[in-house]
N, CA, C and O atoms as a GROMACS GRO file, in nm:
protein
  520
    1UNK      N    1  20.563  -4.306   6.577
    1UNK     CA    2  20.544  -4.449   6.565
    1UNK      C    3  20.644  -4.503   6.463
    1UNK      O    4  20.655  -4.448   6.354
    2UNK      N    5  20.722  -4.619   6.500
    2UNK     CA    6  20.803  -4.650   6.378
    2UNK      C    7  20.742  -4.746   6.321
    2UNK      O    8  20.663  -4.816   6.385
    3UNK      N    9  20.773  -4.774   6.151
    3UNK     CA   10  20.726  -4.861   6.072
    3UNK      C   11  20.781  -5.014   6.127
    3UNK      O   12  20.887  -5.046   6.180
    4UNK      N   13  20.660  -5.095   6.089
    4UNK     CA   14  20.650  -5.194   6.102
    4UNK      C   15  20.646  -5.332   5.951
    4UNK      O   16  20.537  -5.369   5.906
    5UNK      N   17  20.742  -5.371   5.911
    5UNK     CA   18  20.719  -5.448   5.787
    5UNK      C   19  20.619  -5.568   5.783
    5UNK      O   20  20.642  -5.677   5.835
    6UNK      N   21  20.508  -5.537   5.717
    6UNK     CA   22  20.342  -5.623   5.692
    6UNK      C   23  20.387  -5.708   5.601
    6UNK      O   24  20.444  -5.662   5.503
    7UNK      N   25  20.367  -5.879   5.619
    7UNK     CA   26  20.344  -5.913   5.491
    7UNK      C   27  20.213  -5.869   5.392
    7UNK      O   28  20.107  -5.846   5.450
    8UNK      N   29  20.216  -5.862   5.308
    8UNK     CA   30  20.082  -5.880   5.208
    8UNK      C   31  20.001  -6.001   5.167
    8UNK      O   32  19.882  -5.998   5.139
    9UNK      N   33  20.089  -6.118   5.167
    9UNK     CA   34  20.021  -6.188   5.119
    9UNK      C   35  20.118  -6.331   5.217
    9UNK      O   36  20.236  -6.318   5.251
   10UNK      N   37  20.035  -6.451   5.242
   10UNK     CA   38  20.085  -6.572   5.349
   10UNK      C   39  20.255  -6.584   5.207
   10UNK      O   40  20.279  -6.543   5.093
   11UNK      N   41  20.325  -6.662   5.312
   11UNK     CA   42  20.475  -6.654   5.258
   11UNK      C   43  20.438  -6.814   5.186
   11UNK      O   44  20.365  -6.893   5.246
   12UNK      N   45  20.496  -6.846   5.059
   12UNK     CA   46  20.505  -6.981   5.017
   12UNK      C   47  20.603  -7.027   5.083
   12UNK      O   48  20.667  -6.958   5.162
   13UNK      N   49  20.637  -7.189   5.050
   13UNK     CA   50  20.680  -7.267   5.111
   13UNK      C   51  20.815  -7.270   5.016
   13UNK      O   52  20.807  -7.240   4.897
   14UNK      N   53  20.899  -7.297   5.058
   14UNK     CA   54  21.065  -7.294   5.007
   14UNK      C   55  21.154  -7.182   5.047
   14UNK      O   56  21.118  -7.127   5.151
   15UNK      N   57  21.274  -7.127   4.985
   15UNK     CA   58  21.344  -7.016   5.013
   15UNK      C   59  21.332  -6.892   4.938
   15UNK      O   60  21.441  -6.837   4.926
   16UNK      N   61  21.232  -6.828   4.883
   16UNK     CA   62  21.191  -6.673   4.857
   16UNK      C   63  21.289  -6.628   4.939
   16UNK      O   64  21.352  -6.687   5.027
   17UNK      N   65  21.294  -6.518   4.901
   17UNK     CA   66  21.357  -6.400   4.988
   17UNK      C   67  21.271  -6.313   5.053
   17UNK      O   68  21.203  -6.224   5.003
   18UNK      N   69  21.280  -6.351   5.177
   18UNK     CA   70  21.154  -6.252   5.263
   18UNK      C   71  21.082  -6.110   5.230
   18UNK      O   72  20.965  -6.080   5.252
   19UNK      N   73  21.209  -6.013   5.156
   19UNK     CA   74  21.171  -5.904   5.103
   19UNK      C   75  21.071  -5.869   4.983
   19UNK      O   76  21.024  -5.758   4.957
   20UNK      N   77  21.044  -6.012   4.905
   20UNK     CA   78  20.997  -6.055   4.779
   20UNK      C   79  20.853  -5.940   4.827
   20UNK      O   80  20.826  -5.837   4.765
   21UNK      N   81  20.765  -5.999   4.971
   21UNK     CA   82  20.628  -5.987   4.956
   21UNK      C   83  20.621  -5.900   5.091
   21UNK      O   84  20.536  -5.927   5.176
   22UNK      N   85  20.712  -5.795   5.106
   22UNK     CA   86  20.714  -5.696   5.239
   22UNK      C   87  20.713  -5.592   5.165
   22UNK      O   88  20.768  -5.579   5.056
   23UNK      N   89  20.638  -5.500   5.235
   23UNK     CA   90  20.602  -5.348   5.219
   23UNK      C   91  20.596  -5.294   5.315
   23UNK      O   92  20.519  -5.345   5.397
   24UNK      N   93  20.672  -5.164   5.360
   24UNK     CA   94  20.671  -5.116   5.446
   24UNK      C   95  20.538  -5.002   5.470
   24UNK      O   96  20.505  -4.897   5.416
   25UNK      N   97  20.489  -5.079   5.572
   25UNK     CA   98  20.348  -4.977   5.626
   25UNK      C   99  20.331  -4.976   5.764
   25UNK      O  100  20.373  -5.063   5.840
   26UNK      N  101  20.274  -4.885   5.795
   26UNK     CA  102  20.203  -4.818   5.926
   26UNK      C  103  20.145  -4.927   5.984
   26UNK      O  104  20.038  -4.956   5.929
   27UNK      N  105  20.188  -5.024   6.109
   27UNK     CA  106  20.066  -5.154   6.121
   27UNK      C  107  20.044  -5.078   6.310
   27UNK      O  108  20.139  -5.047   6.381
   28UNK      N  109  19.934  -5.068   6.338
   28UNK     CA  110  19.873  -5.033   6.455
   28UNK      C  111  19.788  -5.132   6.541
   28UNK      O  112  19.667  -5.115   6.555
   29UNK      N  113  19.867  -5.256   6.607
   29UNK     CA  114  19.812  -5.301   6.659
   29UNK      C  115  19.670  -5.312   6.729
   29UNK      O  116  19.578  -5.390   6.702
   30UNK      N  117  19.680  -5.188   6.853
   30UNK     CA  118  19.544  -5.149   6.851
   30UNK      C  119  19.422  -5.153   6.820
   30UNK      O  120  19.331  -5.214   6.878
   31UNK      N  121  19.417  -5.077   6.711
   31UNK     CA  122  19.299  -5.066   6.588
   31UNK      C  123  19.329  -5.182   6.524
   31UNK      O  124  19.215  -5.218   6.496
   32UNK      N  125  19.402  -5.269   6.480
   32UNK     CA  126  19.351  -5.383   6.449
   32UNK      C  127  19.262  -5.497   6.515
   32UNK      O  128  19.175  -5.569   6.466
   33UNK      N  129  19.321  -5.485   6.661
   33UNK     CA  130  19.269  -5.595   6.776
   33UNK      C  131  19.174  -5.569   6.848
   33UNK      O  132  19.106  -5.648   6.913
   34UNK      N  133  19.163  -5.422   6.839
   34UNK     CA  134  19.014  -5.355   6.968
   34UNK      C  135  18.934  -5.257   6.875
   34UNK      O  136  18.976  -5.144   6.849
   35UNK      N  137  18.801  -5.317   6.820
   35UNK     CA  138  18.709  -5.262   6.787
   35UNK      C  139  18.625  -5.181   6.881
   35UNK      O  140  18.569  -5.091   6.818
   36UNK      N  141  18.604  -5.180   6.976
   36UNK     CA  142  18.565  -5.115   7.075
   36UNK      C  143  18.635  -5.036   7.214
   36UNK      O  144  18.620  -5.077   7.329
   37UNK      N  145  18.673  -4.976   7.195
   37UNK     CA  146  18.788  -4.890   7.292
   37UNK      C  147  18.712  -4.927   7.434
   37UNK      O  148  18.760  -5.013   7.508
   38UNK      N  149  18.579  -4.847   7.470
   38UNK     CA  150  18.510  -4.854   7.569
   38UNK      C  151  18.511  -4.938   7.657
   38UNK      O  152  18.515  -4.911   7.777
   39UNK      N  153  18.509  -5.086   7.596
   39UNK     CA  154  18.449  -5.150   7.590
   39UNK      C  155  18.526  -5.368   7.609
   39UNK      O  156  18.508  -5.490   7.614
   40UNK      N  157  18.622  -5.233   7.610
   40UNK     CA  158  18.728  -5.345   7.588
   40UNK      C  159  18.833  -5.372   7.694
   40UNK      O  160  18.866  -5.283   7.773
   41UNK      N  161  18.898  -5.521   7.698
   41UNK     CA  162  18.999  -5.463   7.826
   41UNK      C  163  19.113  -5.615   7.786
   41UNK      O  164  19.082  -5.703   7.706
   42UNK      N  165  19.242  -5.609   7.866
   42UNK     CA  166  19.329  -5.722   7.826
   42UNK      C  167  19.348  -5.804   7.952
   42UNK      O  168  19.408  -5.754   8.048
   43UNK      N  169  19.309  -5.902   7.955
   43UNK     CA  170  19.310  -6.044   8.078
   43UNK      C  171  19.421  -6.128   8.011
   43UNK      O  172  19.434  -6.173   7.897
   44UNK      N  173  19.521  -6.136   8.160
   44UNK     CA  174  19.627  -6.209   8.117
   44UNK      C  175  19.546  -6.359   8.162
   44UNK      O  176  19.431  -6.344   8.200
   45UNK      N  177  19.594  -6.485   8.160
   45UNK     CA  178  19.560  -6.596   8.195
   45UNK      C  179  19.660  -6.649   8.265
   45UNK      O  180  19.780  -6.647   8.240
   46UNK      N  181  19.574  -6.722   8.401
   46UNK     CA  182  19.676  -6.756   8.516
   46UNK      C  183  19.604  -6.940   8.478
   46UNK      O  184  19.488  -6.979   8.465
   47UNK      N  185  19.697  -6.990   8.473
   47UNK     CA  186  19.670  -7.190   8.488
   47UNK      C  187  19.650  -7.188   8.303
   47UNK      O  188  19.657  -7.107   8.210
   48UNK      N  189  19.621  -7.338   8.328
   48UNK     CA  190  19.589  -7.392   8.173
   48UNK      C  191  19.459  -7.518   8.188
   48UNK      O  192  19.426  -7.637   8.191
   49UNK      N  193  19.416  -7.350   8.195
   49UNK     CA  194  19.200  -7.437   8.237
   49UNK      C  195  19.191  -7.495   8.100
   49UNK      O  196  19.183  -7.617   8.093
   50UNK      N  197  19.191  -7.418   7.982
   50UNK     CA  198  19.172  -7.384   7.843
   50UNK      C  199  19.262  -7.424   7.757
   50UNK      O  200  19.283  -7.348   7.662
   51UNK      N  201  19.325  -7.528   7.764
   51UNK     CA  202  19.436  -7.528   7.684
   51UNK      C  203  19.415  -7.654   7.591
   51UNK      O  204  19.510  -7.713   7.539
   52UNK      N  205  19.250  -7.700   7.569
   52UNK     CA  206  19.209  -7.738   7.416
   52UNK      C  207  19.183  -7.641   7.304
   52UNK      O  208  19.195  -7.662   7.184
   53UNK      N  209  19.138  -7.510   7.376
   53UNK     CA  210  19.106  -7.427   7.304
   53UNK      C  211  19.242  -7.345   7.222
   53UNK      O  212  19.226  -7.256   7.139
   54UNK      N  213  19.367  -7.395   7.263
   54UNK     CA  214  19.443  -7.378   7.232
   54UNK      C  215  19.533  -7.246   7.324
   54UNK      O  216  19.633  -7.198   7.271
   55UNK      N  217  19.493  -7.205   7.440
   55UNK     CA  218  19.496  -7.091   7.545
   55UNK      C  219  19.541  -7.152   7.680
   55UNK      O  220  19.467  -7.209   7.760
   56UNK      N  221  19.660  -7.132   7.690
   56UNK     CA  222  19.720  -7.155   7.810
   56UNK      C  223  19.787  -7.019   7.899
   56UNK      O  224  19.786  -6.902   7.860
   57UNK      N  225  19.847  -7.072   8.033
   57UNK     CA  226  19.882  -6.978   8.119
   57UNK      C  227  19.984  -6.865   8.046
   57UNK      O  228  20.074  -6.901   7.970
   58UNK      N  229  19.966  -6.768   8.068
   58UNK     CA  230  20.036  -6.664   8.007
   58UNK      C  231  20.003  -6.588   7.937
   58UNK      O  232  20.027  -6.467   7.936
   59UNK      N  233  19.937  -6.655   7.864
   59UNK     CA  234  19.859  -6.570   7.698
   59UNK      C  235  19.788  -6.446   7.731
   59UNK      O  236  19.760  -6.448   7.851
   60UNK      N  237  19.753  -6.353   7.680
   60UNK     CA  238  19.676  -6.221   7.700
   60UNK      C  239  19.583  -6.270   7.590
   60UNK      O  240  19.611  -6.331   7.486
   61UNK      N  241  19.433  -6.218   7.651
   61UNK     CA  242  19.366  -6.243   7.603
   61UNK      C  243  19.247  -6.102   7.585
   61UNK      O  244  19.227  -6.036   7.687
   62UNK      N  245  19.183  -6.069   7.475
   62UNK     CA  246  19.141  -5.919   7.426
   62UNK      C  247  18.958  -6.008   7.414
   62UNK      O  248  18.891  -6.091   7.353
   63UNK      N  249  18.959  -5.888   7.552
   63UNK     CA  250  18.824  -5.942   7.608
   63UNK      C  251  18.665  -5.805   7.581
   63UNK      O  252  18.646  -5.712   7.660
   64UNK      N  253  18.590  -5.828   7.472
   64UNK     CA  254  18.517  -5.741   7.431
   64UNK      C  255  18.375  -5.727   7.515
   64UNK      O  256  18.330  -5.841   7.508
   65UNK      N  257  18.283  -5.648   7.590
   65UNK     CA  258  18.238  -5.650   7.677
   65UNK      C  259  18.054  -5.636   7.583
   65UNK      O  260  17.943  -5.683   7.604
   66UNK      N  261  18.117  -5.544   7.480
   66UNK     CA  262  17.981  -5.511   7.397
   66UNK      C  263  17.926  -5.586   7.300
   66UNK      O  264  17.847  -5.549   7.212
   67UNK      N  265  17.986  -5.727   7.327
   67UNK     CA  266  17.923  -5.836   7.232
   67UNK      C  267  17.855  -5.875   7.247
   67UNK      O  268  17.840  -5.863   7.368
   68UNK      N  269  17.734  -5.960   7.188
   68UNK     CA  270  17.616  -6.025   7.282
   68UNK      C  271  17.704  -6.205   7.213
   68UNK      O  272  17.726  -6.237   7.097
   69UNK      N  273  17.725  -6.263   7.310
   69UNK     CA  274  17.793  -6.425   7.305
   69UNK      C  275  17.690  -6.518   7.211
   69UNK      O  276  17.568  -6.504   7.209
   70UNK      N  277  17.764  -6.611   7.137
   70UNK     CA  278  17.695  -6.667   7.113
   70UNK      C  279  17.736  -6.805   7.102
   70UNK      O  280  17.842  -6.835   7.156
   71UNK      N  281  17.656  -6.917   7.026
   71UNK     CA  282  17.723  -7.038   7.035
   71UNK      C  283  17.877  -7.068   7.011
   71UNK      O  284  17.934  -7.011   6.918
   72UNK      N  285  17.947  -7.157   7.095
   72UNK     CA  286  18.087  -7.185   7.088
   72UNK      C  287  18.181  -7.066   7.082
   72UNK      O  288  18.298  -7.073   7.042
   73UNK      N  289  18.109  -6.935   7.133
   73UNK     CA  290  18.239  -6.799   7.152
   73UNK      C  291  18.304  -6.841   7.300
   73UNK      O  292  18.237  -6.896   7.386
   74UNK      N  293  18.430  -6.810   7.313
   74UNK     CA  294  18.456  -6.836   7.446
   74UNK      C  295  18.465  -6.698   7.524
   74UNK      O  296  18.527  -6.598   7.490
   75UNK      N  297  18.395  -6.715   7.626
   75UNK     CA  298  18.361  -6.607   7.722
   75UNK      C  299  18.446  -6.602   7.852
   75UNK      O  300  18.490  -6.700   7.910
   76UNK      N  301  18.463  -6.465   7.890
   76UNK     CA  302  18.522  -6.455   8.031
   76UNK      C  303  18.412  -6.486   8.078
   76UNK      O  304  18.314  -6.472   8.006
   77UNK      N  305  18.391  -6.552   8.245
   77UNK     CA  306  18.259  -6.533   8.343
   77UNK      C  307  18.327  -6.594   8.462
   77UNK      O  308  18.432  -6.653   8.486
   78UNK      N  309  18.192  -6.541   8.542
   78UNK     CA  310  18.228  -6.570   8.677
   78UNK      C  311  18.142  -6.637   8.729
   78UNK      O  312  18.024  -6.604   8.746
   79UNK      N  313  18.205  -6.760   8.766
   79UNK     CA  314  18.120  -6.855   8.824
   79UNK      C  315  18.169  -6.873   8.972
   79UNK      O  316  18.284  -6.913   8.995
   80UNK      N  317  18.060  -6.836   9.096
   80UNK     CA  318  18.091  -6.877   9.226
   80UNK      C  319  18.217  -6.801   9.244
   80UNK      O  320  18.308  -6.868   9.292
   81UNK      N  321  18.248  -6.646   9.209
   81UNK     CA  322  18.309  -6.537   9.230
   81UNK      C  323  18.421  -6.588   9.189
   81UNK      O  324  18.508  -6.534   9.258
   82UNK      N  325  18.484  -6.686   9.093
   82UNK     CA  326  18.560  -6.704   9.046
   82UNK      C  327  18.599  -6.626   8.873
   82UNK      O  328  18.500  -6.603   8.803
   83UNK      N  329  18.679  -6.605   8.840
   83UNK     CA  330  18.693  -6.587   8.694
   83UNK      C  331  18.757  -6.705   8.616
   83UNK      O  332  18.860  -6.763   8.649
   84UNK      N  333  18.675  -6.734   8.500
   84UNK     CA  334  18.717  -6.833   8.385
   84UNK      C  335  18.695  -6.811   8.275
   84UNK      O  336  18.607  -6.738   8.231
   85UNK      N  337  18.782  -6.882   8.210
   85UNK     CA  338  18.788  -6.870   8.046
   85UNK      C  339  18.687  -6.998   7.993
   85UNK      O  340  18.751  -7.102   8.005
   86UNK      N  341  18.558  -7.023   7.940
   86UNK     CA  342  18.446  -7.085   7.947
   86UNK      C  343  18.396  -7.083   7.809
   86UNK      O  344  18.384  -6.971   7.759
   87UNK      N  345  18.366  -7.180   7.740
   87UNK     CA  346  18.324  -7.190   7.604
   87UNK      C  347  18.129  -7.200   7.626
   87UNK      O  348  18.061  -7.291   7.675
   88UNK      N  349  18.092  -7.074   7.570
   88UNK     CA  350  17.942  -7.125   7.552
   88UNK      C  351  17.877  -7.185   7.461
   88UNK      O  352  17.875  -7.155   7.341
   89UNK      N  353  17.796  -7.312   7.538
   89UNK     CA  354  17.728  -7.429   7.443
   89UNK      C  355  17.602  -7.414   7.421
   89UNK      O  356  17.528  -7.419   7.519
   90UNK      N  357  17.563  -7.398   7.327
   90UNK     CA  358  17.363  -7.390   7.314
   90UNK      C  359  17.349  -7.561   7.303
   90UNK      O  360  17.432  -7.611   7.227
   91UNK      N  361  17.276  -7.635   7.356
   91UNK     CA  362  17.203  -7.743   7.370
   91UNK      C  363  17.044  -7.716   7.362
   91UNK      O  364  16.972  -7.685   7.458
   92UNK      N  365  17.014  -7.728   7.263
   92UNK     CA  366  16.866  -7.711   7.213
   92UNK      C  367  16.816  -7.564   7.235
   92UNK      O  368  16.842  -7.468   7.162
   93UNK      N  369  16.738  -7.563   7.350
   93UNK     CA  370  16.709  -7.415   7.347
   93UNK      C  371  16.763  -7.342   7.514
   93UNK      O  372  16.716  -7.240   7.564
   94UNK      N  373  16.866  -7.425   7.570
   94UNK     CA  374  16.898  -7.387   7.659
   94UNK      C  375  17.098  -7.376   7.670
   94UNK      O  376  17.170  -7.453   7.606
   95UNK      N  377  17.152  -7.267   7.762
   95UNK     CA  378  17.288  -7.247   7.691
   95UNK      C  379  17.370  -7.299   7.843
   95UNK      O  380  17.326  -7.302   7.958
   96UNK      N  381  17.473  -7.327   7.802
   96UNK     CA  382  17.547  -7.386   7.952
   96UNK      C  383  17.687  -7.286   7.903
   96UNK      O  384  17.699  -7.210   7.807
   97UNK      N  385  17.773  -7.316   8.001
   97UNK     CA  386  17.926  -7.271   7.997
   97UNK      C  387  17.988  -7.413   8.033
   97UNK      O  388  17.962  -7.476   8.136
   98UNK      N  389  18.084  -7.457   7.919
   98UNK     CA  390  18.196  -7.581   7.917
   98UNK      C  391  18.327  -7.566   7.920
   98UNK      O  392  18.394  -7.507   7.834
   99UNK      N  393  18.375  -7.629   8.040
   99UNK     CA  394  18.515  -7.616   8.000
   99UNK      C  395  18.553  -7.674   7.882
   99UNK      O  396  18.482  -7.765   7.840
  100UNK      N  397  18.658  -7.638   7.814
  100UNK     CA  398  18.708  -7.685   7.684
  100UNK      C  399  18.796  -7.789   7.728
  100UNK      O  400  18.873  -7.810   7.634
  101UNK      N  401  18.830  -7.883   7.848
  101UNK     CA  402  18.880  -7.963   7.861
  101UNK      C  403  18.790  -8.100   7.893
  101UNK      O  404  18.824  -8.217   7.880
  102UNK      N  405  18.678  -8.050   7.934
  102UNK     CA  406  18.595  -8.131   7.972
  102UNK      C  407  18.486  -8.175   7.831
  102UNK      O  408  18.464  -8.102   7.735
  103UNK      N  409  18.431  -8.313   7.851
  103UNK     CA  410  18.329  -8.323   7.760
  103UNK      C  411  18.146  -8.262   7.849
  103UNK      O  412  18.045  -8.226   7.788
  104UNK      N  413  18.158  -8.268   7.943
  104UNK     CA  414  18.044  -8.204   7.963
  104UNK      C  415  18.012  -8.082   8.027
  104UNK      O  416  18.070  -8.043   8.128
  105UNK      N  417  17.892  -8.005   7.953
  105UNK     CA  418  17.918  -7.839   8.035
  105UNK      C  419  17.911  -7.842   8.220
  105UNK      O  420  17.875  -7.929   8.299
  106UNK      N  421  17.953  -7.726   8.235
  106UNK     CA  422  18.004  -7.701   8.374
  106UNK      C  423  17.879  -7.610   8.482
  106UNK      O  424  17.863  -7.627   8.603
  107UNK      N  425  17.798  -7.502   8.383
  107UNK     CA  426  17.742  -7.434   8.445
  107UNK      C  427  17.630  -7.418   8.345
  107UNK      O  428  17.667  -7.433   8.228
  108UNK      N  429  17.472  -7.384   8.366
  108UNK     CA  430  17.330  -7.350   8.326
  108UNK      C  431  17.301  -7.210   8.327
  108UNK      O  432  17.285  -7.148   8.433
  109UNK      N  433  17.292  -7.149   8.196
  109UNK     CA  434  17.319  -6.985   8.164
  109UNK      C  435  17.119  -6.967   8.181
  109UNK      O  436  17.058  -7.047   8.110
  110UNK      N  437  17.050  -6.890   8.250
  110UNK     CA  438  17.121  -6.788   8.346
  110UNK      C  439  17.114  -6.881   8.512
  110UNK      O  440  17.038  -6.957   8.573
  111UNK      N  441  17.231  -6.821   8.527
  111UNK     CA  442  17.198  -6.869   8.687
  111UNK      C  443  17.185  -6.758   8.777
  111UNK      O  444  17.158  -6.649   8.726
  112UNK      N  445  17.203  -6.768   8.932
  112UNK     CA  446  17.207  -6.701   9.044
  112UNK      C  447  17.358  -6.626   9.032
  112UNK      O  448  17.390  -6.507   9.032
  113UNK      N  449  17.459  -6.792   9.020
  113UNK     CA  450  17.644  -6.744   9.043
  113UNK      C  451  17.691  -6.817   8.901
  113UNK      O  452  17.729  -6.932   8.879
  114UNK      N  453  17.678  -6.725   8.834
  114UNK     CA  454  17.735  -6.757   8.684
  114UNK      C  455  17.688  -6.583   8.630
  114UNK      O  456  17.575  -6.537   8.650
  115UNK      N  457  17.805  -6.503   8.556
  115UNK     CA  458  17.826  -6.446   8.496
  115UNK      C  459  17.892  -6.421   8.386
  115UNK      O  460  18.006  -6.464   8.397
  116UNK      N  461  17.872  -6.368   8.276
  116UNK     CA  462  17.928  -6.326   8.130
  116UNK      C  463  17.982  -6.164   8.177
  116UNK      O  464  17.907  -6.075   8.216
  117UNK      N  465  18.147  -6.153   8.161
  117UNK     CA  466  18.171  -6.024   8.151
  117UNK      C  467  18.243  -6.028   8.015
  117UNK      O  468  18.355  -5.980   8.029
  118UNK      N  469  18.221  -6.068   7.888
  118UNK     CA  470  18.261  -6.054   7.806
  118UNK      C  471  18.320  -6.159   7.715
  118UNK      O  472  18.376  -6.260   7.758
  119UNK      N  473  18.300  -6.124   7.566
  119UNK     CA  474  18.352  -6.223   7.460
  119UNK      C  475  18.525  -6.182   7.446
  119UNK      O  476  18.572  -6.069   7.452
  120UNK      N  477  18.604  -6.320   7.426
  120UNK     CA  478  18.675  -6.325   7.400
  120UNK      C  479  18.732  -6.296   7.224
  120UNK      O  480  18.678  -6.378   7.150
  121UNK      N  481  18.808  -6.216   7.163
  121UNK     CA  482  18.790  -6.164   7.083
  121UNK      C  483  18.902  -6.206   7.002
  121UNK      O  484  18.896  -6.224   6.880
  122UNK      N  485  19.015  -6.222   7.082
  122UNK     CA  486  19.167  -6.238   7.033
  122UNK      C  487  19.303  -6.344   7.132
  122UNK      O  488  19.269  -6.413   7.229
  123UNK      N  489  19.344  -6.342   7.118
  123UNK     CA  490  19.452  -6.424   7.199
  123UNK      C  491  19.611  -6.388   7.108
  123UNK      O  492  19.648  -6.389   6.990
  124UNK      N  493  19.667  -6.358   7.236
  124UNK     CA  494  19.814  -6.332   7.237
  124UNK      C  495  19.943  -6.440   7.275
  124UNK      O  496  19.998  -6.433   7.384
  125UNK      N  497  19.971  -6.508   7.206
  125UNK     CA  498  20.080  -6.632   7.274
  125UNK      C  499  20.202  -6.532   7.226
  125UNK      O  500  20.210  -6.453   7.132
  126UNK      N  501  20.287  -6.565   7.325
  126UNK     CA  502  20.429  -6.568   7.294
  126UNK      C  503  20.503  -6.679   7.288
  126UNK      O  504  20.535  -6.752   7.381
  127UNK      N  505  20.528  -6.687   7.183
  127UNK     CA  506  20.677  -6.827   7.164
  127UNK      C  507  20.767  -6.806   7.214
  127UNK      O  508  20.823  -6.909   7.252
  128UNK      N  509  20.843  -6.668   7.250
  128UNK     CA  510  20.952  -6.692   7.253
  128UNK      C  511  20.988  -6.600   7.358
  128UNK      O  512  21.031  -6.505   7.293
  129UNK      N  513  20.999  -6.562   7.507
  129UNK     CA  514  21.054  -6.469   7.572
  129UNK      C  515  21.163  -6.382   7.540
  129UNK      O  516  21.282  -6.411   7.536
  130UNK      N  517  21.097  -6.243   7.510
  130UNK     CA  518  21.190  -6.172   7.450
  130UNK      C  519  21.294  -6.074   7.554
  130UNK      O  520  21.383  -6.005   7.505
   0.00000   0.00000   0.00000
């Protein structure tokens, strides 16, 4: 594995010299991003259903299966054998799935055709095609 240079600490604002607050260490993506090996899996995203949530087409997204969801986590599910990226809303004592573009929820948790296959855990953008 080759080293990877970590900052330690957020960079201030002006011209430091980048080297000021770099240390060279071991950084393992992985084990930083997937607490659960098992359990876990990476969904790229096709459209820009989600893109209040700040998640648009492209992004990889680190989807944890052994979470139990809770208010405002955004969840993979399948609604009407579809897959979406779906923010869950508790409204009193009952929970819906909202799109994050929309102001009102979309689907009534539990249903017949509505499924949770997992909390969303992480998100991957790329700026810049490398």
């Amino acid at each position: 594995m080759s080293k990877t240079l970590l900052l330690n600490r957020s960079p201030a604002t002006g011209f430091r010299s980048p080297a000021e607050d770099v240390e060279e260490q071991d950084l393992n993506l992985h084990s930083e991003l997937i607490k659960n090996r098992a359990s876990t899996f990476i969904f790229r995203v096709a459209g820009d259903l989600t893109t209040d949530s700040g998640i648009s087409s492209g992004d990889l997204l680190i989807i944890d299966q052994s979470l139990n969801p809770v208010n405002q986590d955004l969840v993979l599910s399948v609604i009407n054998g579809t897959l979406k990226i779906m923010c869950l809303t508790q409204i009193g004592n009952q929970y819906f799935l909202a799109d994050k573009t929309r102001s009102s929820p979309t689907a009534l948790i539990p249903a017949a055709d509505v499924e949770i296959r997992g909390v969303v855990t992480t998100a991957i953008k790329r700026f810049r095609i490398l």
